[in-house]
N, C-alpha and C positions, 0 to 999 in steps of 0.2 A: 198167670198171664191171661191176657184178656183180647181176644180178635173181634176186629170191627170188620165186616162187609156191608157192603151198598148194592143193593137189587132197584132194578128201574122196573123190574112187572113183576106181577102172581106168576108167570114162567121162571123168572129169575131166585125168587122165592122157593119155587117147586123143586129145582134143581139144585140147591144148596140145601135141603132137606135127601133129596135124591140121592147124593154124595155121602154124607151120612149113614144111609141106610148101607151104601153101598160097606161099609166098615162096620155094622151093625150086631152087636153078641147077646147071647141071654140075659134079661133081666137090666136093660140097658136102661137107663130113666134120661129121659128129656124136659126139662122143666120150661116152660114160653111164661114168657110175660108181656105186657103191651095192652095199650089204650085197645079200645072194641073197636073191629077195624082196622087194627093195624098189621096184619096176617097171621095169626097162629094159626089157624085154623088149615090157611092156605100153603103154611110148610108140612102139616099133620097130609093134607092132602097128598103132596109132593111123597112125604115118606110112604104111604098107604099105596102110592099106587107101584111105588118101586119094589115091596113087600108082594106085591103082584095081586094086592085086595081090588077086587072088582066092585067092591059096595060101592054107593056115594057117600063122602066123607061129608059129614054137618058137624056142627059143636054142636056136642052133645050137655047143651045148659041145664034142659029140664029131667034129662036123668044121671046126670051127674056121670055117670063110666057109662062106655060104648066098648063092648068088644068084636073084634074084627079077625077073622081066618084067614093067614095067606102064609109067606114061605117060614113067618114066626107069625105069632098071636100078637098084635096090637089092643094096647087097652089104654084108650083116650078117654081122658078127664076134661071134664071141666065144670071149675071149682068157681065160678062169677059168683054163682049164686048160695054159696054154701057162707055158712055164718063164723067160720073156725072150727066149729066141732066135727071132728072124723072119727067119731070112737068107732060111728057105728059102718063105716066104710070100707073096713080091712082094709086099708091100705097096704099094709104088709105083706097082707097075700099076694097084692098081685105084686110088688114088687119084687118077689121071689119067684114067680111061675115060670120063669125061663122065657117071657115075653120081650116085648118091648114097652113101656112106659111114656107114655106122651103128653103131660100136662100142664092144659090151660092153664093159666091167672095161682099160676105156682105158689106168688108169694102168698095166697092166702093161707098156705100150711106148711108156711116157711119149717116150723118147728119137729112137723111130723115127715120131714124128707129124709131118705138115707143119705149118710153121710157122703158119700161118692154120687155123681150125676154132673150133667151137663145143663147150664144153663142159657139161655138165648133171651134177651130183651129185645124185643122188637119196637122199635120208635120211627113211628110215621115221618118224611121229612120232604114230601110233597106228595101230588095227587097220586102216585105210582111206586116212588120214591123210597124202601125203607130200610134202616139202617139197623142191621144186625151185630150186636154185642152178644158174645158168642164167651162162656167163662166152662173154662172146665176147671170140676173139684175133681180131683184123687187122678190117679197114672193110669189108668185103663181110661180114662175121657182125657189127659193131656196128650196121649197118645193116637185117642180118635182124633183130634183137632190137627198133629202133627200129617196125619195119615192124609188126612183132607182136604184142609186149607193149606 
C-alpha cells in the first residue's frame, strides 16, 4: 500500500516527520527521495527536533553521515554525492545501532538497503506545495503508517 499527503509549507512537512517520530523504534530506516529542494532535508529537520536534538539540521552532502544525540541516536545520510560504492561506509552498522536511519537520495543504494524500511518520495507540486508518497516495506512500517496516517 502506498499513502500520498499533500503539505502546503516546511511546517506542514515538519509535522508529518513529527508524527513519525512520534511512533519511532530502534534501528528504524527512513529512505527520502526527491529533486534538490524538494524537502528531505526539511522532514529530517521536523524528525530531529521532535527527537528533541538541539543541533541545526543541514544535509550533510560533503560528509556523507551526520550523527546526532537526542532521546535515540539519528544518523542522517546523504548519498547526492556518492557514486554507488558503499563498501567503505558501513552501512550496516549503522543500521543495527538501535538508532534511527534517515537517508537522503535513497535510491542511490537502492541495492544495499535492508530489506524492511520506509520509504517517502517527495515531489515538488508548487512553490510550497509537496507531495508525499509514503511506501512502507515489511509489518513493523505497515504498521508505522497504520499508527500515523
Amino acid at each position: 500500500m502506498e499513502y500520498k499527503i499533500t503539505t502546503r509549507s516546511e511546517k506542514d512537512t515538519m509535522e508529518i516527520a513529527q508524527n513519525f517520530e512520534s511512533e519511532k523504534f530502534p534501528n528504524m530506516i527512513i529512505c527520502l527521495e526527491g529533486d534538490l529542494g524538494s524537502g528531505k532535508t526539511i522532514f529530517t529537520k521536523g524528525f530531529a527536533e521532535a527527537l528533541g536534538i538541539d543541533e541545526t539540521i543541514t544535509s550533510p552532502t560533503f560528509n556523507i553521515i551526520k550523527e546526532y544525540s537526542g532521546e535515540m541516536n539519528l544518523y542522517h545520510m546523504d548519498l547526492y554525492r556518492l557514486n554507488g560504492n558503499v563498501s567503505e561506509l558501513g552501512l550496516d552498522e549503522y543500521f543495527n545501532k538501535d538508532g534511527i536511519v534517515i537517508i537522503e537520495w535513497a535510491d542511490m543504494i537502492r541495492n544495499s538497503l535492508p530489506e524492511e524500511r520506509l520509504e517517502i518520495k517527495i515531489k515538488i507540486a508548487g512553490e510550497d506545495t509537496r507531495v508525499l508518497l509514503i511506501k512502507p516495506i515489511g509489518l513493523k512500517y505497515e504498521e508505522l503508517c497504520e499508527a500515523v496516517l
